[in-house]
NULUM-783651 format. One line per field, with one value per residue (C-alpha): residue number from 1; residue in one letter; z, y, x. Coordinates in Angstrom, 1 decimal. Layout:
<rs>
i NUM, ...
aa A, ...
z Z, ...
y Y, ...
x X, ...
</rs>
This chain:
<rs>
i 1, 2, 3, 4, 5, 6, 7, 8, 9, 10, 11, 12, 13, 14, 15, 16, 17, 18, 19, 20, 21, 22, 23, 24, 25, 26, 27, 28, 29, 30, 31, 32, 33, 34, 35, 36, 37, 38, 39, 40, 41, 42, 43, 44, 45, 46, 47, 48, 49, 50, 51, 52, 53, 54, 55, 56, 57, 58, 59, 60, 61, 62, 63, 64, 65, 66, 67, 68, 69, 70, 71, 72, 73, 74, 75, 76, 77, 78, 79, 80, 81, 82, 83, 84, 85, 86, 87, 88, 89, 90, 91, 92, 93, 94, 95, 96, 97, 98, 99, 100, 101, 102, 103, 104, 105, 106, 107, 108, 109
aa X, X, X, X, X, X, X, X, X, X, X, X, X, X, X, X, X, X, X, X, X, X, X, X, X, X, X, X, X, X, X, X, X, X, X, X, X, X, X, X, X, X, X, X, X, X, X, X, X, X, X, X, X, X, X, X, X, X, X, X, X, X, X, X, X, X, X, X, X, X, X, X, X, X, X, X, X, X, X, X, X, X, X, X, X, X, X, X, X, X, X, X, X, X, X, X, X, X, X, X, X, X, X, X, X, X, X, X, X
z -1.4, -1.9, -3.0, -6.0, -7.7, -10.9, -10.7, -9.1, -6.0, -2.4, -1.0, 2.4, 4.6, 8.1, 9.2, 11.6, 8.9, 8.6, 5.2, 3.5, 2.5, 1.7, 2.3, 2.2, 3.7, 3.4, 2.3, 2.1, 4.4, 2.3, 2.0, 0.4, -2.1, -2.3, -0.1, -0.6, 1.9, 2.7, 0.8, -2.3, -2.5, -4.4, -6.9, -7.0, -7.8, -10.5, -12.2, -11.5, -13.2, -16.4, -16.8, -15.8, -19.4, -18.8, -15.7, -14.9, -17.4, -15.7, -12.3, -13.0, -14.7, -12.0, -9.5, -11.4, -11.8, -8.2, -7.0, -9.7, -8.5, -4.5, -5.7, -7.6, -4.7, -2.0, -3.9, -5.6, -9.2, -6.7, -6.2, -8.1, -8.4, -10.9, -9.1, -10.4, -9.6, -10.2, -9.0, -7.0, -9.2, -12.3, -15.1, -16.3, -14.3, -14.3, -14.8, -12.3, -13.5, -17.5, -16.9, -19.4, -18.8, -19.8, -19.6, -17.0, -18.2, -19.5, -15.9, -14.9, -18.4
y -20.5, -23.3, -26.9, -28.1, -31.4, -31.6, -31.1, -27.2, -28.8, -27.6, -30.6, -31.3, -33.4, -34.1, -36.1, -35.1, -35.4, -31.7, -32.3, -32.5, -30.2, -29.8, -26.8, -23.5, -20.8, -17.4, -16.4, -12.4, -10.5, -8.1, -5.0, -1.3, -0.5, 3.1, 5.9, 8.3, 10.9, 9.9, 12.8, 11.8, 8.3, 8.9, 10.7, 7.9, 5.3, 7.6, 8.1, 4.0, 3.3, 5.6, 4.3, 0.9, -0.5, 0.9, 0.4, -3.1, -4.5, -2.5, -3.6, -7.4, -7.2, -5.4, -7.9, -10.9, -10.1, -9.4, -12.4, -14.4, -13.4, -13.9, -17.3, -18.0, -16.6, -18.6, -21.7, -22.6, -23.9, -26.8, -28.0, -30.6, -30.3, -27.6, -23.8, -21.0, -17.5, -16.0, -12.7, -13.1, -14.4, -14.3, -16.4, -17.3, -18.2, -17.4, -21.1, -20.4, -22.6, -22.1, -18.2, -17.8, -16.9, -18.9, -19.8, -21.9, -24.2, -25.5, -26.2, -28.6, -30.4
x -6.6, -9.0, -8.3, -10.7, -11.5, -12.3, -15.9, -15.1, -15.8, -13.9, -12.3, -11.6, -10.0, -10.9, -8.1, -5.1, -2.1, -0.7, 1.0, -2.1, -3.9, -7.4, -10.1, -9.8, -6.8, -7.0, -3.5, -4.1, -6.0, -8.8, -6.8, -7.3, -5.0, -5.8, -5.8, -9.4, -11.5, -14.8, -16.0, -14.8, -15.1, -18.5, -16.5, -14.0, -16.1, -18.0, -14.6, -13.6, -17.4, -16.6, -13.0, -13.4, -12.5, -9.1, -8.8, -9.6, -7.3, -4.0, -5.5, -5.8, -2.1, -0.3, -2.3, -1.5, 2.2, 2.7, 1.2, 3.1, 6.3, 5.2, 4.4, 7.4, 9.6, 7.9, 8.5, 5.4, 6.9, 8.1, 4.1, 3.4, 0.1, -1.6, -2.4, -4.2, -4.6, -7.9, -10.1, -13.3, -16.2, -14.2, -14.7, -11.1, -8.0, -4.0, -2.1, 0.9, 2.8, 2.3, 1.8, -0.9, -5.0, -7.5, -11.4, -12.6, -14.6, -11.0, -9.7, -12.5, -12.8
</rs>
């Protein structure tokens, strides 16, 4: 979880109040969400590579629904400030609060 301005910019603060918060906190540890042997991981990804139009889509909806219901459980409609949900080196995000994907460039305009 990172805190942007609206450049896309991290910010950070370096002073002691605990309330604020600013940087960067890694709220889920990088798991594997599949059980595979060794031996057939090649064959995995192959099958991943050929399918990955149908794939990806299923993935990034039962990703995205699951984290928006963690979020809504652990109070995060009470933020007042806007919070998105996107995957690594994606180009559009998940509004949390509006439930709805769009581009980036719209977040920092």
């Amino acid at each position: 979880m990172f805190s942007m301005d609206k450049e896309a910019n991290e910010v950070f603060y370096e002073r002691n109040d605990t309330t604020i918060f600013a940087g960067s906190v890694e709220v889920l540890p990088e798991v594997e969400y599949y059980q595979i042997n060794e031996s057939q991981l090649d064959d995995f990804f192959d099958f991943y590579e050929q399918n990955e139009d149908v794939l990806l889509p299923q993935e990034h909806k039962v990703f995205t629904d699951w984290f928006s219901e963690c979020w809504g459980k652990a109070g995060g409609g009470l933020l007042n400030l806007p919070s998105y949900f996107v995957f690594h080196d994606d180009y559009k995000s998940f509004d949390l609060k509006n439930f709805q994907w769009f581009d980036d460039e719209e977040k920092w305009s």
